[in-house]
C-alpha positions as YAML, in Angstrom:
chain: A
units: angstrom
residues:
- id: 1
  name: UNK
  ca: [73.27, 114.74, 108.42]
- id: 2
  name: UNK
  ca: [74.32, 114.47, 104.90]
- id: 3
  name: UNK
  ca: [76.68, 117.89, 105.04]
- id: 4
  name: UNK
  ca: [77.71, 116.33, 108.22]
- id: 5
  name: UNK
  ca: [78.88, 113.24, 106.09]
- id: 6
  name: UNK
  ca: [80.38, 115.27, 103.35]
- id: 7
  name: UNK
  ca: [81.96, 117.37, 105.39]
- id: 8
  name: UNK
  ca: [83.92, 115.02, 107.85]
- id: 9
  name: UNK
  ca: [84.94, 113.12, 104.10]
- id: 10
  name: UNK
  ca: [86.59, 116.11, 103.06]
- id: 11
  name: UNK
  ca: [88.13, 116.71, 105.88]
- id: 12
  name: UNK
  ca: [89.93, 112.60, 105.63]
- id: 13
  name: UNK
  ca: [90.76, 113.61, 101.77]
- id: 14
  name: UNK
  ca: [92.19, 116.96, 102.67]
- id: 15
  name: UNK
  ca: [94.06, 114.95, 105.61]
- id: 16
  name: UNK
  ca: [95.22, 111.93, 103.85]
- id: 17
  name: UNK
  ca: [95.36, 111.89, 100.07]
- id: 18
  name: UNK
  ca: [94.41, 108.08, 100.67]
- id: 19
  name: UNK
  ca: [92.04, 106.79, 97.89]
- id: 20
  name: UNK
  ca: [90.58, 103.79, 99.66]
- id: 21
  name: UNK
  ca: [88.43, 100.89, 97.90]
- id: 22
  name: UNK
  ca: [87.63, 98.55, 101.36]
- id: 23
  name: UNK
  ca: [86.29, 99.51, 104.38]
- id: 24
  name: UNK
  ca: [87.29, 97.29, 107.35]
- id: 25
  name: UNK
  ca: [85.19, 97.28, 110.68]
- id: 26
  name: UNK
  ca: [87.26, 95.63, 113.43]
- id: 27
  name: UNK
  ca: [85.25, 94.31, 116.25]
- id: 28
  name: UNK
  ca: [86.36, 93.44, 120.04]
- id: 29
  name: UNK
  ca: [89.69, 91.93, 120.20]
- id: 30
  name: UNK
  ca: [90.42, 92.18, 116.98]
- id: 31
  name: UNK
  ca: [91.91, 95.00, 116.54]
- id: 32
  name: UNK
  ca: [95.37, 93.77, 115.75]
- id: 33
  name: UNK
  ca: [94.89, 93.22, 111.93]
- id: 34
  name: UNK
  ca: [95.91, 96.78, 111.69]
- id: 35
  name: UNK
  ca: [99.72, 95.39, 112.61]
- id: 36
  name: UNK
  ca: [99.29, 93.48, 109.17]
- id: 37
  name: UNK
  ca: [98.31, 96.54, 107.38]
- id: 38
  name: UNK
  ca: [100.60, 98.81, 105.67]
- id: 39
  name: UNK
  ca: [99.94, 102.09, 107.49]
- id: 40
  name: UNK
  ca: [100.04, 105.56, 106.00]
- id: 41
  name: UNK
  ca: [98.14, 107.23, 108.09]
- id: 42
  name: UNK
  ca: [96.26, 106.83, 111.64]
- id: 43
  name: UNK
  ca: [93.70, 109.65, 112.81]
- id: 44
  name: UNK
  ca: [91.96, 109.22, 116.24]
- id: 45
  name: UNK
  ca: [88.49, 109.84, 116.22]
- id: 46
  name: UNK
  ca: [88.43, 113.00, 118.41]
- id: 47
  name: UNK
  ca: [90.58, 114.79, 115.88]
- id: 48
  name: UNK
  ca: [87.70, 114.08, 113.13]
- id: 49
  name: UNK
  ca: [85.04, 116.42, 112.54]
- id: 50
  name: UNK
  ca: [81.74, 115.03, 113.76]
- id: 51
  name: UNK
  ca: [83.53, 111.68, 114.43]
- id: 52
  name: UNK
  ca: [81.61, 109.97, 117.29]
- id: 53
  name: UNK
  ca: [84.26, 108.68, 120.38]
- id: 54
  name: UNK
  ca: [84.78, 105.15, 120.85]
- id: 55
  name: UNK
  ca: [83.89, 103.85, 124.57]
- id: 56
  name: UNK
  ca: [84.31, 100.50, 124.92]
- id: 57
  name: UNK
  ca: [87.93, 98.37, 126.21]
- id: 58
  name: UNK
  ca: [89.16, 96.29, 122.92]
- id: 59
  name: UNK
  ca: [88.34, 99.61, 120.65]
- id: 60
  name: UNK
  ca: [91.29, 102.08, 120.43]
- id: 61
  name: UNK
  ca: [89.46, 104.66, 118.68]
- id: 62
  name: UNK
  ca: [91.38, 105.27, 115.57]
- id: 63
  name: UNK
  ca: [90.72, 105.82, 111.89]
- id: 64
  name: UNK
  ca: [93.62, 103.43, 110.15]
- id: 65
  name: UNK
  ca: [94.22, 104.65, 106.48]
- id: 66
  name: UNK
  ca: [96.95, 102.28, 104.17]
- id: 67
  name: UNK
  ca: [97.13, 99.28, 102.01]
- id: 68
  name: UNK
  ca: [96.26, 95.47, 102.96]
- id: 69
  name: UNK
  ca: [96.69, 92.39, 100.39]
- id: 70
  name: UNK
  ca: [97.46, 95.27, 97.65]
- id: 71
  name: UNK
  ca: [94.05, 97.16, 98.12]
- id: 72
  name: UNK
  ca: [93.83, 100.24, 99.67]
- id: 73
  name: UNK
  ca: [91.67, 100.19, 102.83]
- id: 74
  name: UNK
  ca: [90.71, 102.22, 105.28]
- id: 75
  name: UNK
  ca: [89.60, 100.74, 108.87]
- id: 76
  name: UNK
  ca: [87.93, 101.51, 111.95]
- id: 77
  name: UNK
  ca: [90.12, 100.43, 114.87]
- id: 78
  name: UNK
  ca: [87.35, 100.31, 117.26]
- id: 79
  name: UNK
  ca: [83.52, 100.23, 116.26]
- id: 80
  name: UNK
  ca: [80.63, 102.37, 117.95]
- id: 81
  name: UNK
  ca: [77.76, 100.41, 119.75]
- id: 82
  name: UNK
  ca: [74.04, 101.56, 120.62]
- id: 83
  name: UNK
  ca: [74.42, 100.37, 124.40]
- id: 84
  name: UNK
  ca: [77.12, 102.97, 124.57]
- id: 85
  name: UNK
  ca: [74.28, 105.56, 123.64]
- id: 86
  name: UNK
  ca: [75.17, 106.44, 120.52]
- id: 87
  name: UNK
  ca: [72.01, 107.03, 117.96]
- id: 88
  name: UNK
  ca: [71.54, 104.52, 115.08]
- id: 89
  name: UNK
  ca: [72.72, 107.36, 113.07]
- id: 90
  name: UNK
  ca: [76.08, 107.85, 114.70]
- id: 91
  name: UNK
  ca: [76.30, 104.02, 114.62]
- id: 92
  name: UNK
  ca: [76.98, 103.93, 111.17]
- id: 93
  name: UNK
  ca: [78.08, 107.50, 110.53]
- id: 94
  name: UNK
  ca: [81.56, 106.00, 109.90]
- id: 95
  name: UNK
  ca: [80.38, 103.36, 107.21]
- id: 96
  name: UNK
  ca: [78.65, 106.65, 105.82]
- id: 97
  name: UNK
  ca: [81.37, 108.56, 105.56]
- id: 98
  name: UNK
  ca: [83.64, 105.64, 104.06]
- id: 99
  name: UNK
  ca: [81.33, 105.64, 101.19]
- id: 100
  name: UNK
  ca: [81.50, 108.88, 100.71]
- id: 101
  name: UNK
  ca: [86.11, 108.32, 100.55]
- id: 102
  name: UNK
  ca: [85.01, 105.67, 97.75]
- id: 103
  name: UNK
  ca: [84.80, 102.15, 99.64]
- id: 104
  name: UNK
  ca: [83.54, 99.73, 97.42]
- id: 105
  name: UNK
  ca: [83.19, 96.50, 99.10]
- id: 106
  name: UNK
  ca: [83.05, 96.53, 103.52]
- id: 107
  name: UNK
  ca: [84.19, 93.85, 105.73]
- id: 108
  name: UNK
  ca: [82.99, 93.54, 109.17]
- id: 109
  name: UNK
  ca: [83.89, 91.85, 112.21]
- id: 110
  name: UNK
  ca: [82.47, 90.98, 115.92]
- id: 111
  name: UNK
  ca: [83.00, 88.62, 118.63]
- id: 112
  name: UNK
  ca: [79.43, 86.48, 119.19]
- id: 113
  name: UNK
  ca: [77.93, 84.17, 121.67]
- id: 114
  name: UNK
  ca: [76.94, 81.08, 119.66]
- id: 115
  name: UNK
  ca: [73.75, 79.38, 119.85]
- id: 116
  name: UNK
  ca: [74.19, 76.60, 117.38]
- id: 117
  name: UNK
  ca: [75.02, 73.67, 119.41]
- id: 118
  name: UNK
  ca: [77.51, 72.45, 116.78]
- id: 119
  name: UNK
  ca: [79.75, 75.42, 117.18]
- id: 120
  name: UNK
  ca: [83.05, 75.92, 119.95]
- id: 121
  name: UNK
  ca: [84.48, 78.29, 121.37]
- id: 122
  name: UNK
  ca: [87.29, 80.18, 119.54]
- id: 123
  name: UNK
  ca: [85.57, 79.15, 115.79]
- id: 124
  name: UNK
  ca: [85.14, 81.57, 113.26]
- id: 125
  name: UNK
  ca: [81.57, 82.12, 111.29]
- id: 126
  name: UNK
  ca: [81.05, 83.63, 108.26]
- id: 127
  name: UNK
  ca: [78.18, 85.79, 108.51]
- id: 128
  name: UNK
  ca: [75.24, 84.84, 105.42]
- id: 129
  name: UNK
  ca: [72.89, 86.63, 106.79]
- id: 130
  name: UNK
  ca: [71.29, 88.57, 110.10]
- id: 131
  name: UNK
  ca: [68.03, 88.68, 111.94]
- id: 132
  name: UNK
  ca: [67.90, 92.34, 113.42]
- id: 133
  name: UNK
  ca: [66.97, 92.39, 116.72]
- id: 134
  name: UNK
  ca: [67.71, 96.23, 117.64]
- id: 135
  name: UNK
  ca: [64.52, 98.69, 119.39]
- id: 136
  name: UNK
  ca: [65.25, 100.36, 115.95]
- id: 137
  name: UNK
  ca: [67.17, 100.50, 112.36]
- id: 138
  name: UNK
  ca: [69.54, 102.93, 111.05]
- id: 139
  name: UNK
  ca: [67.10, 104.04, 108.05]
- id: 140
  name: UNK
  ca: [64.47, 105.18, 110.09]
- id: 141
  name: UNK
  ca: [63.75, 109.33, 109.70]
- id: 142
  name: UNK
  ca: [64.01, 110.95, 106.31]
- id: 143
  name: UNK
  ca: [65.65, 109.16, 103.18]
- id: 144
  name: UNK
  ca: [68.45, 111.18, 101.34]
- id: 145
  name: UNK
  ca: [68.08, 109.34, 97.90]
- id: 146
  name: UNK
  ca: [72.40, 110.35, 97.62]
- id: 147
  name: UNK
  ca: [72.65, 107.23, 100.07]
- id: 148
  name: UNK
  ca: [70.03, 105.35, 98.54]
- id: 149
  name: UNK
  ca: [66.38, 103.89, 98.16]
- id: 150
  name: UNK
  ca: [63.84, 104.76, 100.82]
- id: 151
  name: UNK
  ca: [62.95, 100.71, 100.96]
- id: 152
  name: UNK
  ca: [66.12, 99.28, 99.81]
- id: 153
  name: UNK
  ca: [66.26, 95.56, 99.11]
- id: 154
  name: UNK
  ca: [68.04, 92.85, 101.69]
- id: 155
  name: UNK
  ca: [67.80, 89.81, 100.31]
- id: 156
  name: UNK
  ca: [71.57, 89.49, 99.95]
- id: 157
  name: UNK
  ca: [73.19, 91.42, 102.76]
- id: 158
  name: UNK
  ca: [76.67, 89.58, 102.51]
- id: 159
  name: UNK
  ca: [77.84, 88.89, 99.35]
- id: 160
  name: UNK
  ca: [77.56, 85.43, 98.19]
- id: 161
  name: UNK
  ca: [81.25, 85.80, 96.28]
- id: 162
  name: UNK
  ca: [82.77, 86.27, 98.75]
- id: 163
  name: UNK
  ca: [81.60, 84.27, 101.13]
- id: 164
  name: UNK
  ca: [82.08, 81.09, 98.43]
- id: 165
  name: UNK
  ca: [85.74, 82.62, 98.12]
- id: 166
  name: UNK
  ca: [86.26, 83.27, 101.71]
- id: 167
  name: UNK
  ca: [85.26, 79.12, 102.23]
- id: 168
  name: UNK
  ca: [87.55, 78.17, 99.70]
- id: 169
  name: UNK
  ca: [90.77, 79.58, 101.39]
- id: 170
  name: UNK
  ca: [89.53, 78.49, 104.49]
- id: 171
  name: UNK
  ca: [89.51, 75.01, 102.94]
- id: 172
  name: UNK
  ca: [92.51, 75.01, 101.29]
- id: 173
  name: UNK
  ca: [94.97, 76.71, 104.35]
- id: 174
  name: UNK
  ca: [92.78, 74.33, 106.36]
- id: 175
  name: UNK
  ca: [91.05, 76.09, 108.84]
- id: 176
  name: UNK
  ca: [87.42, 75.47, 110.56]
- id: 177
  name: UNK
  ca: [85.03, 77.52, 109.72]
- id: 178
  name: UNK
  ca: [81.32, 77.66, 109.92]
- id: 179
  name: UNK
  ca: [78.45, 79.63, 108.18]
- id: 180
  name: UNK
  ca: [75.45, 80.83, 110.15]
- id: 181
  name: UNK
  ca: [72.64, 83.59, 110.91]
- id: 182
  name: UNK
  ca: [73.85, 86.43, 113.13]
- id: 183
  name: UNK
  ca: [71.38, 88.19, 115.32]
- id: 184
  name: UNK
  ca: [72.32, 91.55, 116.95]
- id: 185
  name: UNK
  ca: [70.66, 93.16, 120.22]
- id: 186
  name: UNK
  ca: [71.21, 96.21, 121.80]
- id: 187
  name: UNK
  ca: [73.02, 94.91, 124.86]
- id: 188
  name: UNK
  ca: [75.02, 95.59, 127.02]
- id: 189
  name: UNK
  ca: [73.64, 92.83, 129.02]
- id: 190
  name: UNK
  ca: [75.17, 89.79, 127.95]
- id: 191
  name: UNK
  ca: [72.43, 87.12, 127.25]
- id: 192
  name: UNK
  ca: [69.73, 85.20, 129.68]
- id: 193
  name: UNK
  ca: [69.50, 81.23, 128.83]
- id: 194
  name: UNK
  ca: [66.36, 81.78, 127.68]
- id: 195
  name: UNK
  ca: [67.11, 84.55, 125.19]
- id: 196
  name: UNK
  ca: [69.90, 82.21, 124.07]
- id: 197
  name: UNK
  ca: [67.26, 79.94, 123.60]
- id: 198
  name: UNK
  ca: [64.86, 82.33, 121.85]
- id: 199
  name: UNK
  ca: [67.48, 83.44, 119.33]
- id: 200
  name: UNK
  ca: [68.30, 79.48, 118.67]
- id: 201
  name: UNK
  ca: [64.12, 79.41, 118.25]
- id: 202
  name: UNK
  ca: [64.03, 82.29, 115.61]
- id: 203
  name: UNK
  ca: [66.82, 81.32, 113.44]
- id: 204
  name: UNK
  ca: [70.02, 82.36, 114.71]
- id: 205
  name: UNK
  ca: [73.14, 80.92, 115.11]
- id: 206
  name: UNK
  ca: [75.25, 83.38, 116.97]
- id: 207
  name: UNK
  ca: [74.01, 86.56, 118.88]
- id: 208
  name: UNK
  ca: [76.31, 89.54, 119.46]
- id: 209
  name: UNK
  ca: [75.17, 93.77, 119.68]
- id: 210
  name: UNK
  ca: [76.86, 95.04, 116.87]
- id: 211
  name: UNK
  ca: [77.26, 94.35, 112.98]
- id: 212
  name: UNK
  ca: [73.45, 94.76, 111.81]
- id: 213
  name: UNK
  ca: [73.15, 98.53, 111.73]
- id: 214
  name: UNK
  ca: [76.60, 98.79, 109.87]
- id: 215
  name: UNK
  ca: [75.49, 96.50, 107.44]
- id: 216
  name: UNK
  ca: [72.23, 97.66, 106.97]
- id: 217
  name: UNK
  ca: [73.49, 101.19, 106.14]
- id: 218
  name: UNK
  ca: [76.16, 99.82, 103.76]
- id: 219
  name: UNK
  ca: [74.12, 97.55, 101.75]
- id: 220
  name: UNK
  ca: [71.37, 101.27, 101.80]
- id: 221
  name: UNK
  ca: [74.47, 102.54, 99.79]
- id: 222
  name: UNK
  ca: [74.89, 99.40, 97.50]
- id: 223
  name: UNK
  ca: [78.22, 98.49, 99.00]
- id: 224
  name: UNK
  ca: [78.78, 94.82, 98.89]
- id: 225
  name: UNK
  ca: [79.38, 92.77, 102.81]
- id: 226
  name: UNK
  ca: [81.32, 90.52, 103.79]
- id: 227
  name: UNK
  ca: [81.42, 89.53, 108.10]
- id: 228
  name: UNK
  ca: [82.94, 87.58, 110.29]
- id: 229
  name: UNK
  ca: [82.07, 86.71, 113.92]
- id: 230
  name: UNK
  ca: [84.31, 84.87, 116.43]
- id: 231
  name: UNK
  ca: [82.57, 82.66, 119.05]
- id: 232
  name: UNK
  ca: [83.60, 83.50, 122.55]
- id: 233
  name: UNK
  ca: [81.34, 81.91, 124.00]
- id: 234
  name: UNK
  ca: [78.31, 79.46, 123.64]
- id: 235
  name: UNK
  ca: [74.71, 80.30, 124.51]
- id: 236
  name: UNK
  ca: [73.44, 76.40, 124.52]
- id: 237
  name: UNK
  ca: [72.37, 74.71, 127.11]
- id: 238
  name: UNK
  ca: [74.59, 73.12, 129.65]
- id: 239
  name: UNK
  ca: [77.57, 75.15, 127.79]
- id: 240
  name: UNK
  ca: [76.68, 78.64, 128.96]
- id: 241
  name: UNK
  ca: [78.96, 80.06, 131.38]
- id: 242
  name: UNK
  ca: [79.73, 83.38, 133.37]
- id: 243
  name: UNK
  ca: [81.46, 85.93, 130.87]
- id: 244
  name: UNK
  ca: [83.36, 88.60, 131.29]
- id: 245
  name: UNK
  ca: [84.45, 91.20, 128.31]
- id: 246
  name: UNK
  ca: [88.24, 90.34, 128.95]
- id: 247
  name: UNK
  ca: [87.59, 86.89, 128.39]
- id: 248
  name: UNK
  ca: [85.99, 87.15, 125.06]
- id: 249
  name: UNK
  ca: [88.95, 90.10, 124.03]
- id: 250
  name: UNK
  ca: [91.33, 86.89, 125.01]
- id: 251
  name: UNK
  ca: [89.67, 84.70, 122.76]
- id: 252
  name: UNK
  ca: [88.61, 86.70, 120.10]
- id: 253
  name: UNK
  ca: [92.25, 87.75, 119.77]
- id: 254
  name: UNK
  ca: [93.79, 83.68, 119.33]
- id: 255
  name: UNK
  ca: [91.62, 83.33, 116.66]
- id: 256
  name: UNK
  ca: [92.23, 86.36, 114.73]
- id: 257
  name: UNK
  ca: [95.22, 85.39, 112.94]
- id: 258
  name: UNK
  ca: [93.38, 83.00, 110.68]
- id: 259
  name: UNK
  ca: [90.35, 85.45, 109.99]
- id: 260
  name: UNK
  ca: [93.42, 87.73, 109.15]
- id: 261
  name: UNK
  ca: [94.93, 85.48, 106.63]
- id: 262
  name: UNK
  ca: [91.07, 84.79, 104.89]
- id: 263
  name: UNK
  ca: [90.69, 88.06, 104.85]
- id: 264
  name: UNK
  ca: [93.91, 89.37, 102.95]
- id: 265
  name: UNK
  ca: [93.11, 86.70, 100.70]
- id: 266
  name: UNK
  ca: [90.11, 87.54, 99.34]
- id: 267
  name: UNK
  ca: [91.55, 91.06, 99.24]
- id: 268
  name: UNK
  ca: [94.01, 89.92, 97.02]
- id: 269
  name: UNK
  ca: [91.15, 88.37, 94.94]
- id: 270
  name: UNK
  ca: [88.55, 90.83, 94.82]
...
């Protein structure tokens, strides 16, 4: 796995001559931040060596390489999933490989169900922390100590700076946000009432089936988190209604102008 890794990052290099310091993981509907970065270069994942292929509707499948709030980033335009059969490790082969270009911080985005009975549809969370909920975790099988510890620590898995800066230019450009638990499933099923229930039991305060397994590998690697999730819908009681994936694309993409403008802030800042 690890020449894999190598290899498909010298492959980018050879390709792009892009030097990126942020990793960006853009979840369903969201994909239209790339418009607001400054592209130099945009690979589609079956022309990458040992790249898996994107799936799902809302994920176009393309490795974005340019600049965004004067960093150089480079962004997955379309995230890979477990329900879509993919192994943990081809989950987060990308965020593997973007360590291996010379990411230093990653930034992370989903659409969610929300469980906390405070939150609406169309509000954005910031992500402090994640109950994983997955058959299985990215980490299991044999430890290569170049990625990092065999039990690596998780008491912070999304930075605290950024979230306190990410809150602050949500304050002062006015926007709602909340702060909450994520817990991610395998899916594809969307959620029973009473699993929305059970993840409101454990903890949680949105549920989506993505996020965890990127994160976990990052922070494996020392890289620094940051995530978003957009409600689509809610998962409370009296509030849950039938879902379809084209209604959550819709929603997740009128609310992703103001996660765009947090996030090229704290771009600018970091």
């Amino acid at each position: 796995m690890l020449e894999k890794i190598k290899q498909t990052a010298e492959f980018l290099k050879e390709t792009t001559a892009h030097h990126p310091t942020v990793g960006i993981i853009l979840g369903t509907g969201l994909g239209g931040l790339v418009n607001e970065i400054e592209v130099e270069h945009a690979i589609a994942y079956e022309n990458i060596p040992n790249f898996p292929v994107s799936t799902v509707e809302g994920h176009s499948g393309k490795l974005i390489f340019g600049t965004l709030g004067g960093k150089n980033v480079v962004a997955l335009q379309g995230r890979f999933h477990f329900y879509e059969g993919y192994s943990m490790e081809e989950v987060v082969f990308p965020v593997r490989v973007m360590k291996f270009l010379g990411i230093e911080s990653l930034f992370v985005s989903n659409a969610c169900g929300g469980v906390n009975p405070d939150f609406e549809v169309g509000e954005i969370m910031i992500i402090d922390d994640h109950i994983n909920l997955f058959p299985t975790n990215p980490l299991i099988g044999k430890n290569y100590d170049e990625l990092g510890p065999r039990f690596p620590d998780m008491s912070e898995p999304y930075d605290h700076k950024m979230i306190a800066m990410a809150e602050k230019i949500a304050k002062e450009n006015n926007i709602r946000i909340a702060k909450g638990t994520y817990a991610g499933l395998s899916g594809p099923t969307l959620e029973t009432p009473a699993e929305y229930k059970f993840v409101r039991a454990i903890g949680a305060d949105a549920v989506g089936m993505s996020t965890v397994p990127e994160v976990i590998a990052a922070r494996h690697m020392g890289i620094p988190c940051f995530g978003f999730s957009i409600v689509t819908d809610l998962g409370v009681p009296g509030k849950i209604i039938e879902m379809t994936h084209e209604i959550v694309q819709g929603i997740a993409a009128e609310a992703e102008p103001k996660m765009t403008l947090i996030l090229k802030e704290i771009l600018t800042q970091i």
